[in-house]
CHARMM internal coordinates of N, CA and C (Angstrom, degrees):
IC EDIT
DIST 1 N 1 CA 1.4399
DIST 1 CA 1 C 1.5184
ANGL 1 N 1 CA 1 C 109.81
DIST 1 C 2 N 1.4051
ANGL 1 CA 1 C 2 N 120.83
DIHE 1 N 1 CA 1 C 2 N 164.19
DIST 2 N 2 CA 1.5095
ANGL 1 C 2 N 2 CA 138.51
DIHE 1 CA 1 C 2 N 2 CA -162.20
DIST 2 CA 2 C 1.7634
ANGL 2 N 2 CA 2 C 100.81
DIHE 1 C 2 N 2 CA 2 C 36.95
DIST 2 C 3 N 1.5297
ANGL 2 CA 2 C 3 N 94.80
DIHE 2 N 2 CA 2 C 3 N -164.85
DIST 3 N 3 CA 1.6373
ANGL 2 C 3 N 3 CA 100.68
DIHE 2 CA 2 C 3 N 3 CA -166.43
DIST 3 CA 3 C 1.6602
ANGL 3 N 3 CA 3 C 107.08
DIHE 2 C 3 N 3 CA 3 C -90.95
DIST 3 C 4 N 1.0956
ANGL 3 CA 3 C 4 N 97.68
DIHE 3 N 3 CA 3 C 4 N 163.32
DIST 4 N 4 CA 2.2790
ANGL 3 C 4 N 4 CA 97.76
DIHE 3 CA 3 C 4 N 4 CA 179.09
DIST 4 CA 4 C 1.5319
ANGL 4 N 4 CA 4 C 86.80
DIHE 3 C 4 N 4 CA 4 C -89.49
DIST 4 C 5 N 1.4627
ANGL 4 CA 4 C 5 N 159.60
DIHE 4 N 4 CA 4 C 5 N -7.79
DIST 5 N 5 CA 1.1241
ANGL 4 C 5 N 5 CA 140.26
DIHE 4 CA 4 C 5 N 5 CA -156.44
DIST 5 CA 5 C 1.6943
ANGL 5 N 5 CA 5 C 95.95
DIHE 4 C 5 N 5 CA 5 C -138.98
DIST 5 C 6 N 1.3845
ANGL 5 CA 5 C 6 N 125.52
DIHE 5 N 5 CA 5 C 6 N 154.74
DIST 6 N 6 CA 1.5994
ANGL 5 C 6 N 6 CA 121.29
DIHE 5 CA 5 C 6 N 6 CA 169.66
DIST 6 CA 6 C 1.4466
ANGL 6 N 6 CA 6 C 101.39
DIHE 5 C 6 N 6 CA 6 C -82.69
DIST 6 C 7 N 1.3917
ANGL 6 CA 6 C 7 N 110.82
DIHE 6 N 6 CA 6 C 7 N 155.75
DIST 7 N 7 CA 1.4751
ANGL 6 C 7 N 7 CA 123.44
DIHE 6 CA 6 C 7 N 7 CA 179.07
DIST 7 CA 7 C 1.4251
ANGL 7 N 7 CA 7 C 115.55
DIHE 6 C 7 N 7 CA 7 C -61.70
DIST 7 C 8 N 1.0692
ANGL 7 CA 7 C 8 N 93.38
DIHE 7 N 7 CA 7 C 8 N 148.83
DIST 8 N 8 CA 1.5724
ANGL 7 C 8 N 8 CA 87.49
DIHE 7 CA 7 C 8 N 8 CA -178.53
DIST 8 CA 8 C 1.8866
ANGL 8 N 8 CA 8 C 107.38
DIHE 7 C 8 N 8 CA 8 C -84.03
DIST 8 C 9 N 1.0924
ANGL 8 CA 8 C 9 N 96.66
DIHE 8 N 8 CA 8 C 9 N 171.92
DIST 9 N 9 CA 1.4879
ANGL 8 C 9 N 9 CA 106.46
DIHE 8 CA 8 C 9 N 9 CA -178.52
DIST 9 CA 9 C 1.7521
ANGL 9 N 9 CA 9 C 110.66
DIHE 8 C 9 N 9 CA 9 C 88.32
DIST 9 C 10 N 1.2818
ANGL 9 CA 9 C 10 N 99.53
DIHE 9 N 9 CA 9 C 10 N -178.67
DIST 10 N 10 CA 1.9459
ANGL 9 C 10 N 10 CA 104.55
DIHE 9 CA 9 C 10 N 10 CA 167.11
DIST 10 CA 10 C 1.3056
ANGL 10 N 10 CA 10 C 120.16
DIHE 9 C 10 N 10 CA 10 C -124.67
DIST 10 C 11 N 1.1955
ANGL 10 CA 10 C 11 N 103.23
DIHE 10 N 10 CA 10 C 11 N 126.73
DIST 11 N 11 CA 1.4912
ANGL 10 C 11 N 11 CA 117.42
DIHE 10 CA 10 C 11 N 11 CA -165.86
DIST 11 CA 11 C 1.6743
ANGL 11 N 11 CA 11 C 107.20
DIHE 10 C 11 N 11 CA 11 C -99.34
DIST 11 C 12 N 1.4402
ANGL 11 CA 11 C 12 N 132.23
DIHE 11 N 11 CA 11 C 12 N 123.56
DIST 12 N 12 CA 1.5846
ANGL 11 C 12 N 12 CA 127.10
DIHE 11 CA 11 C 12 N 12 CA 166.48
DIST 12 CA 12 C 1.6271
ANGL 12 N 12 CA 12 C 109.09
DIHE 11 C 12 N 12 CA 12 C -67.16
DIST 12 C 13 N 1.2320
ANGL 12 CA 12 C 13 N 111.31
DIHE 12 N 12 CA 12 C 13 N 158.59
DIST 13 N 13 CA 1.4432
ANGL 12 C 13 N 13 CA 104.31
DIHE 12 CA 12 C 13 N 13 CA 156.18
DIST 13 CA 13 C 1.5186
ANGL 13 N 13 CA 13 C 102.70
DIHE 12 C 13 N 13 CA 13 C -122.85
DIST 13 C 14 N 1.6598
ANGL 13 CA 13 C 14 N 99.54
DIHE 13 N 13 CA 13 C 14 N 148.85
DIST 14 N 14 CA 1.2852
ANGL 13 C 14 N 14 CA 108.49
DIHE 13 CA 13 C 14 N 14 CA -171.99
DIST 14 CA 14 C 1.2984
ANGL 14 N 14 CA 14 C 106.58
DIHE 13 C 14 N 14 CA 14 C -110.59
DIST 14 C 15 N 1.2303
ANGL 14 CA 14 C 15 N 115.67
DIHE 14 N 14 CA 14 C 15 N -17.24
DIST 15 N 15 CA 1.3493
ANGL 14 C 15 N 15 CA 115.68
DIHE 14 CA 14 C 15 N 15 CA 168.07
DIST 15 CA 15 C 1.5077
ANGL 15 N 15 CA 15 C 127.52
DIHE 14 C 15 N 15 CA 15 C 164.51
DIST 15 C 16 N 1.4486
ANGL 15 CA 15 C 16 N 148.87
DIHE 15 N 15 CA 15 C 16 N -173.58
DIST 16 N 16 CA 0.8612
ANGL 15 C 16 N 16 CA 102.17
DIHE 15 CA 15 C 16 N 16 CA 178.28
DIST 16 CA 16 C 1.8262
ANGL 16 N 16 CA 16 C 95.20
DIHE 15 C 16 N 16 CA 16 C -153.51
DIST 16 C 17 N 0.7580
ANGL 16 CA 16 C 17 N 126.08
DIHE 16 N 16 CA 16 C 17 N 149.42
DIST 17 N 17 CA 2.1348
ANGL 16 C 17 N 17 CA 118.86
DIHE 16 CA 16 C 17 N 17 CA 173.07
DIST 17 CA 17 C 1.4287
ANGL 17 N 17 CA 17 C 112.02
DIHE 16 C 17 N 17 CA 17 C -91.26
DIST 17 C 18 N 1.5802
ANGL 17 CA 17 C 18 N 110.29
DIHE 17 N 17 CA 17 C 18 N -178.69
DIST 18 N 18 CA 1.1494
ANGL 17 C 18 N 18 CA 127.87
DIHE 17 CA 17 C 18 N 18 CA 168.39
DIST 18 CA 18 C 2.0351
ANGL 18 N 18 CA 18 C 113.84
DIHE 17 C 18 N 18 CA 18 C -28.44
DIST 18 C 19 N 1.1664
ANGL 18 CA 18 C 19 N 106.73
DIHE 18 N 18 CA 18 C 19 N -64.03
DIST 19 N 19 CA 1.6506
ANGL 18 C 19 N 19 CA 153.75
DIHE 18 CA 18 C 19 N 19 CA 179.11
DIST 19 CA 19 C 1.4754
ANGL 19 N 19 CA 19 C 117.60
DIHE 18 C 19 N 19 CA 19 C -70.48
DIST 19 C 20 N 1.5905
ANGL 19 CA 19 C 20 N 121.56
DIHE 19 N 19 CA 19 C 20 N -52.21
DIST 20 N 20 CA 1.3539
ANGL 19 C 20 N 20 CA 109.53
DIHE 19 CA 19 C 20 N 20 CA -162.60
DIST 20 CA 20 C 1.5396
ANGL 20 N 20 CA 20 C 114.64
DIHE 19 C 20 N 20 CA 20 C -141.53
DIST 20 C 21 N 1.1840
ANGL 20 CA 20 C 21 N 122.31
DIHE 20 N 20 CA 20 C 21 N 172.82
DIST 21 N 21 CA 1.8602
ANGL 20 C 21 N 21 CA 107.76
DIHE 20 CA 20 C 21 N 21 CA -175.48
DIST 21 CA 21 C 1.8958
ANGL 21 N 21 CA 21 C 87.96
DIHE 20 C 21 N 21 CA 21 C -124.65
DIST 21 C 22 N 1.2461
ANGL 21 CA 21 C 22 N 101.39
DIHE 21 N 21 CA 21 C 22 N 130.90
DIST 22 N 22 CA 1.5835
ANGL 21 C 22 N 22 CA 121.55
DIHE 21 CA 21 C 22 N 22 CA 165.26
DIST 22 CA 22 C 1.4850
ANGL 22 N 22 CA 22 C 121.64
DIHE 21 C 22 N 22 CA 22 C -65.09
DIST 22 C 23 N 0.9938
ANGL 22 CA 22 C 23 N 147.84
DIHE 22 N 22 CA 22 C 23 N 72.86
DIST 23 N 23 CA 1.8073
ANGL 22 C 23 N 23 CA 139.29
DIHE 22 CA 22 C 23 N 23 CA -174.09
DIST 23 CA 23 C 1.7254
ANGL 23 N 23 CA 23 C 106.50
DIHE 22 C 23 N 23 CA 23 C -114.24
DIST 23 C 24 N 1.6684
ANGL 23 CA 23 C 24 N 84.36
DIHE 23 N 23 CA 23 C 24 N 136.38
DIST 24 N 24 CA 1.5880
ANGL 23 C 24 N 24 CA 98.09
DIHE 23 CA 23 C 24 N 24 CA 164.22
DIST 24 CA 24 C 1.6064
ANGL 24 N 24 CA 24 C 114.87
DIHE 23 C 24 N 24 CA 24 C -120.33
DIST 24 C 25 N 1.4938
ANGL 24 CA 24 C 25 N 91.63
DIHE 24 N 24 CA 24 C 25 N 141.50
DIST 25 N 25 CA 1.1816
ANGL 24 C 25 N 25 CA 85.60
DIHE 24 CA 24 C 25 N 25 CA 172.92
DIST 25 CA 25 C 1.8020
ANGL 25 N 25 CA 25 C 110.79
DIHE 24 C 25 N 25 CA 25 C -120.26
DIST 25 C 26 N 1.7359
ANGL 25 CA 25 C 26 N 104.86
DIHE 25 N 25 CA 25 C 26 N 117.39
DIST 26 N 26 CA 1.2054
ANGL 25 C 26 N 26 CA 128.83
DIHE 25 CA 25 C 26 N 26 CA -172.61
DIST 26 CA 26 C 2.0507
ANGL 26 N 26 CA 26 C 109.91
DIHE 25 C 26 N 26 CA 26 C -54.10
DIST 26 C 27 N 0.9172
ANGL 26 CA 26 C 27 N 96.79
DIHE 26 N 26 CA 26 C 27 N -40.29
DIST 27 N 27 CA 1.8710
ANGL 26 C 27 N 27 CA 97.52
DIHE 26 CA 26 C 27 N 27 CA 173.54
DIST 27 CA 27 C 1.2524
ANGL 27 N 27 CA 27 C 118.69
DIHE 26 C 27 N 27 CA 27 C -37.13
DIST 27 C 28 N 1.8464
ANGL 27 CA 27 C 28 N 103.94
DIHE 27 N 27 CA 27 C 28 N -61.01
DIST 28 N 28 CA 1.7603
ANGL 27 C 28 N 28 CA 119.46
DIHE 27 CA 27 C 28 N 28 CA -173.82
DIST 28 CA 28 C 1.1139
ANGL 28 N 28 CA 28 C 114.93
DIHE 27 C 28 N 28 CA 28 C -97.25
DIST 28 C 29 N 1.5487
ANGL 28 CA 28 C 29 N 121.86
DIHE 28 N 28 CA 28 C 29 N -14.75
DIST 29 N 29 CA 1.4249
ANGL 28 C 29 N 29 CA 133.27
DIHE 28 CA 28 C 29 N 29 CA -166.59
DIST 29 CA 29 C 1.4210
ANGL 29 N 29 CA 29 C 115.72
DIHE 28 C 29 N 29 CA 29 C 76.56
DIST 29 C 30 N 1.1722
ANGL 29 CA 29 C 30 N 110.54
DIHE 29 N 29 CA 29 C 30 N 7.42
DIST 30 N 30 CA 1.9374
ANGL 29 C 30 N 30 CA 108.42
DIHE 29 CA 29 C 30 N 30 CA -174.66
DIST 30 CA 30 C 1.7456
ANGL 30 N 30 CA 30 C 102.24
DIHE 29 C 30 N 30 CA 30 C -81.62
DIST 30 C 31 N 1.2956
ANGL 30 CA 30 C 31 N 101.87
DIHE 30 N 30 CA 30 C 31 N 171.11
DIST 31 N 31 CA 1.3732
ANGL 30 C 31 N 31 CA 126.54
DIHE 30 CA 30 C 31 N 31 CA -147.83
DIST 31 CA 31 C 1.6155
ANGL 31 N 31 CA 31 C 94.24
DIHE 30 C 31 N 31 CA 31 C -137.06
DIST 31 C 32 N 1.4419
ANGL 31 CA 31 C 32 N 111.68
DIHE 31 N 31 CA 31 C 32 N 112.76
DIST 32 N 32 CA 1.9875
ANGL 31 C 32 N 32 CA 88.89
DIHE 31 CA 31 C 32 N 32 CA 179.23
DIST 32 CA 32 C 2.1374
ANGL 32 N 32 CA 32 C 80.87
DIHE 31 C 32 N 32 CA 32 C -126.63
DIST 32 C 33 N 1.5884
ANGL 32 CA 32 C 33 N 81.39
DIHE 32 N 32 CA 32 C 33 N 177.74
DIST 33 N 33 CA 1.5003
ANGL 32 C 33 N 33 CA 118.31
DIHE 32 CA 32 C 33 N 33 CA 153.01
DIST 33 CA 33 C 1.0675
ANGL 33 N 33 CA 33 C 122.14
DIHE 32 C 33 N 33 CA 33 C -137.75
DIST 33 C 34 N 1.6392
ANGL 33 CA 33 C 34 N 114.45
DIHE 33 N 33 CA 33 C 34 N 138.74
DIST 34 N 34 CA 1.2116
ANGL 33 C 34 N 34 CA 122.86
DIHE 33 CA 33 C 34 N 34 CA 173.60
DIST 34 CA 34 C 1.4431
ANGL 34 N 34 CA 34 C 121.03
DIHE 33 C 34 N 34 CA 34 C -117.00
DIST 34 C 35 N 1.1301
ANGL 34 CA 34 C 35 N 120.97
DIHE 34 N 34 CA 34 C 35 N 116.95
DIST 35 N 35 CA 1.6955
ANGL 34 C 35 N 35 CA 112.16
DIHE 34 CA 34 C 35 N 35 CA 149.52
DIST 35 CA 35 C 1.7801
ANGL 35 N 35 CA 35 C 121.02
DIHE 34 C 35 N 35 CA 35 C -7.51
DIST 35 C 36 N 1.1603
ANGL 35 CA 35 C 36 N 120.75
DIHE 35 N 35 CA 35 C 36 N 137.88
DIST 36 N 36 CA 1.3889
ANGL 35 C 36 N 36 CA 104.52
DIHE 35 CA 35 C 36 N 36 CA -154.08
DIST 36 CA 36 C 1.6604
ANGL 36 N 36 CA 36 C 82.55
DIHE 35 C 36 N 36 CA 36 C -90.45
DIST 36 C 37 N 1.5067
ANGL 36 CA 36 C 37 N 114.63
DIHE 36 N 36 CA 36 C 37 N -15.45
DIST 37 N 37 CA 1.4915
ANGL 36 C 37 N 37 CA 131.19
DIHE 36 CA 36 C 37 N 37 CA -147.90
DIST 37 CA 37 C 2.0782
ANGL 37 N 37 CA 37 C 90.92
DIHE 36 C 37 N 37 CA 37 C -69.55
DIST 37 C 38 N 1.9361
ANGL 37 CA 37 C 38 N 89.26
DIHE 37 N 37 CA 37 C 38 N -43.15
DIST 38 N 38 CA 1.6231
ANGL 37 C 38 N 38 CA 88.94
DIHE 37 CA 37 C 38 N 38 CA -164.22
DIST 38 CA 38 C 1.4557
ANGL 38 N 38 CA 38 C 132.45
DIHE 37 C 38 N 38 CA 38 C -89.84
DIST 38 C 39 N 1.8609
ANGL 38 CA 38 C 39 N 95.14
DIHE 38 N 38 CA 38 C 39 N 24.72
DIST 39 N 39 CA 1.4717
ANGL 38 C 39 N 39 CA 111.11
DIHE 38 CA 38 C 39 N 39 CA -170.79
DIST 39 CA 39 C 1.4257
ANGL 39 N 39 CA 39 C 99.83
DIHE 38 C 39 N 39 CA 39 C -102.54
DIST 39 C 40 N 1.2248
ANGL 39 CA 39 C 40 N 151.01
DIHE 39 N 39 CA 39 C 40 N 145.64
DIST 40 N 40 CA 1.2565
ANGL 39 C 40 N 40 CA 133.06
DIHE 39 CA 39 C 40 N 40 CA -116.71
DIST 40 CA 40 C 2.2105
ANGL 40 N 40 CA 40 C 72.32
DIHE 39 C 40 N 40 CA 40 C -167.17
DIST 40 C 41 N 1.2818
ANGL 40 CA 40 C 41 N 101.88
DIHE 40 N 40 CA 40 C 41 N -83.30
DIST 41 N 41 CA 1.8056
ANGL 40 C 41 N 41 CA 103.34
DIHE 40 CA 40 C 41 N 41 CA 177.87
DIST 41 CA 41 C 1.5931
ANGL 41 N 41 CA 41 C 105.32
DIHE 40 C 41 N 41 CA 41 C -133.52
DIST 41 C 42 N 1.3332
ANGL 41 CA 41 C 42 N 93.57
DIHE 41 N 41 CA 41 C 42 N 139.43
DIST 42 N 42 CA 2.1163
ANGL 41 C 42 N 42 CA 112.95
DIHE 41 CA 41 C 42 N 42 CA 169.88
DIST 42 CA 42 C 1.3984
ANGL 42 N 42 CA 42 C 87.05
DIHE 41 C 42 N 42 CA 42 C -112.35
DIST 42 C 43 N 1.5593
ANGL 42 CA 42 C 43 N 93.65
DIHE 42 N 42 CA 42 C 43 N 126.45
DIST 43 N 43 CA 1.7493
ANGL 42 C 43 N 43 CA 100.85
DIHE 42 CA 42 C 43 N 43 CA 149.65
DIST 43 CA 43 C 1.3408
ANGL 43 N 43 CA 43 C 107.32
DIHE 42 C 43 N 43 CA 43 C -124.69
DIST 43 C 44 N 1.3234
ANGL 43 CA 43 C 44 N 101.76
DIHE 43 N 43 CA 43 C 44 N 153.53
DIST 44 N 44 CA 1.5545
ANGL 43 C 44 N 44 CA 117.54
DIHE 43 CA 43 C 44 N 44 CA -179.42
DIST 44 CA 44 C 1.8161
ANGL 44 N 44 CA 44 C 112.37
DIHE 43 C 44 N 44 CA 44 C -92.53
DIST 44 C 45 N 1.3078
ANGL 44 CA 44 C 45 N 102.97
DIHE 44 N 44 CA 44 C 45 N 133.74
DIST 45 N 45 CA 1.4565
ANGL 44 C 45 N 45 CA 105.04
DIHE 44 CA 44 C 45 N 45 CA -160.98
DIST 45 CA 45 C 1.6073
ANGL 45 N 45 CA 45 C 98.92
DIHE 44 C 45 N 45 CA 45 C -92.68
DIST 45 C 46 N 1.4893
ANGL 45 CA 45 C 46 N 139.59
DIHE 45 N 45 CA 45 C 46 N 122.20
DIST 46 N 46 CA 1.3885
ANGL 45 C 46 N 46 CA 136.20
DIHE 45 CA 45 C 46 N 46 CA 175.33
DIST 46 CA 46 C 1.6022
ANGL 46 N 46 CA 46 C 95.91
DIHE 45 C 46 N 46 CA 46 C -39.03
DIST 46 C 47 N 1.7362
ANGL 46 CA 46 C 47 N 106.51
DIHE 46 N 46 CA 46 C 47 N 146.90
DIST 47 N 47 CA 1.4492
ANGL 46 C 47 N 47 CA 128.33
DIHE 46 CA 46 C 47 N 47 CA -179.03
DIST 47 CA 47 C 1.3193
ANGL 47 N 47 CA 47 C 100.90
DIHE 46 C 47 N 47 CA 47 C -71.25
DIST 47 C 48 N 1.3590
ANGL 47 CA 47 C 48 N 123.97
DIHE 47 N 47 CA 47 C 48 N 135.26
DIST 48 N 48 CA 1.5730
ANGL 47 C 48 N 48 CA 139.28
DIHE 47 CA 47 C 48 N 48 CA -164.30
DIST 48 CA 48 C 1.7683
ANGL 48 N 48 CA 48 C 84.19
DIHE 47 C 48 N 48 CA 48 C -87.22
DIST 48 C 49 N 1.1097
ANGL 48 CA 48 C 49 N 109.47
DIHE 48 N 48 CA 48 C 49 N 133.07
DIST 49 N 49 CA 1.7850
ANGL 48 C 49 N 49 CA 129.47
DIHE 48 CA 48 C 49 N 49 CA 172.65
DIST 49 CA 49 C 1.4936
ANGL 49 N 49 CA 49 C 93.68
DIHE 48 C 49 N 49 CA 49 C -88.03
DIST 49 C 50 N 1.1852
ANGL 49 CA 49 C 50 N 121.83
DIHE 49 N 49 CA 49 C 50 N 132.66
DIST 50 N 50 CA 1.6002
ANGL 49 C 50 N 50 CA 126.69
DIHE 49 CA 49 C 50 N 50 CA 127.31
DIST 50 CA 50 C 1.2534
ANGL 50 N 50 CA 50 C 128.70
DIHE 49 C 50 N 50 CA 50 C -24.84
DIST 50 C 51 N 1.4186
ANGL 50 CA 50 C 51 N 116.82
DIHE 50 N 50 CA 50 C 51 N 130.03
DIST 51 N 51 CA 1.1386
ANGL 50 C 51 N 51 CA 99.57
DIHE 50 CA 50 C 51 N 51 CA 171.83
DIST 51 CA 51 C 1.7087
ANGL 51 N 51 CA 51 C 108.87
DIHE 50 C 51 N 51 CA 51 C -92.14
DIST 51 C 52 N 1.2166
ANGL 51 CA 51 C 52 N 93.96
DIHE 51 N 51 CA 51 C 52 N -167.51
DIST 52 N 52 CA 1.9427
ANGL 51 C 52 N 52 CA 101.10
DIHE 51 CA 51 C 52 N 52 CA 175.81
DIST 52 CA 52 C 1.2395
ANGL 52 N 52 CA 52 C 114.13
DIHE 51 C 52 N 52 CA 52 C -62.34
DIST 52 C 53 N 1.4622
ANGL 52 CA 52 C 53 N 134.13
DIHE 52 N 52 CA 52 C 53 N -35.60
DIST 53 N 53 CA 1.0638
ANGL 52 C 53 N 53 CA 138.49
DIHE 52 CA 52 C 53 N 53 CA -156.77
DIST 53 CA 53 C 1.6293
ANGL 53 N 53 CA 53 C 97.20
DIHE 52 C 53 N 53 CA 53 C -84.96
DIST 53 C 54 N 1.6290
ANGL 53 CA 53 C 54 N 112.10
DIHE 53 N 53 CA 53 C 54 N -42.48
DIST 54 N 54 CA 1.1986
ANGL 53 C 54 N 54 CA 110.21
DIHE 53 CA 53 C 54 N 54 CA -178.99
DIST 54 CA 54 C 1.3756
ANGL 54 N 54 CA 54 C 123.96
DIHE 53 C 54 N 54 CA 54 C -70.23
DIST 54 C 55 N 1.5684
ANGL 54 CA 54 C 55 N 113.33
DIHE 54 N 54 CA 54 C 55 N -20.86
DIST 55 N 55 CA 1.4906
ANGL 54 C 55 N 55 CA 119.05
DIHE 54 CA 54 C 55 N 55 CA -171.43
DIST 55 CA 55 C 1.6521
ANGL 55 N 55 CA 55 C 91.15
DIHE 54 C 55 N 55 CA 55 C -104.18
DIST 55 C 56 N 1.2673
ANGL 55 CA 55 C 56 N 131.91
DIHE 55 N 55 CA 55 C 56 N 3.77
DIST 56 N 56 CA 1.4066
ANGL 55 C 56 N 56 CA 128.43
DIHE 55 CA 55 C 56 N 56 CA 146.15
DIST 56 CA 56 C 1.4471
ANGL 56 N 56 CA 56 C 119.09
DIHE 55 C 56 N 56 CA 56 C -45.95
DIST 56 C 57 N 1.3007
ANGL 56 CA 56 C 57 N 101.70
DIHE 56 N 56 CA 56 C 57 N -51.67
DIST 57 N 57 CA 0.9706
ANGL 56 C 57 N 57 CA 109.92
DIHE 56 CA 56 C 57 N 57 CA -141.22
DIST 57 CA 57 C 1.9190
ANGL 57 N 57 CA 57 C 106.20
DIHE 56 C 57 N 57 CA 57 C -108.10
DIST 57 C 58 N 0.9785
ANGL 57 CA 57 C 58 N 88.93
DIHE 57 N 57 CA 57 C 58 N -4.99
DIST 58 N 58 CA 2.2834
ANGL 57 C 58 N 58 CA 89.43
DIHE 57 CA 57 C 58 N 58 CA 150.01
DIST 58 CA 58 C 1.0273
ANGL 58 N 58 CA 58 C 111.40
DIHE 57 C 58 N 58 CA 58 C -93.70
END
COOR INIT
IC SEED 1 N 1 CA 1 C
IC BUILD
């Protein structure tokens, strides 16, 4: 059951209950739930830095 590899792309979590984990995925705009049963590993992706140009530019 579920996949041998993690999905590709990056998924947010929005939250999660007793029961289930909340994820969006920002690419397609979809909205899932999961079974908390069929989440297997979450990794946390290091926080993307600004670059210069971007912190120029606030």
């Amino acid at each position: 059951m579920g996949e041998r590899f993690p999905l590709q792309g990056e998924a947010r979590l929005i939250g999660t209950s007793s029961t289930h984990v909340f994820l969006y995925w920002p690419a397609n705009g979809r909205t899932e739930v999961l079974a908390d049963q069929a989440v297997a590993r979450m990794e946390r992706l290091p926080r993307r830095r600004p670059s210069v140009a971007e912190d120029a530019a606030r």
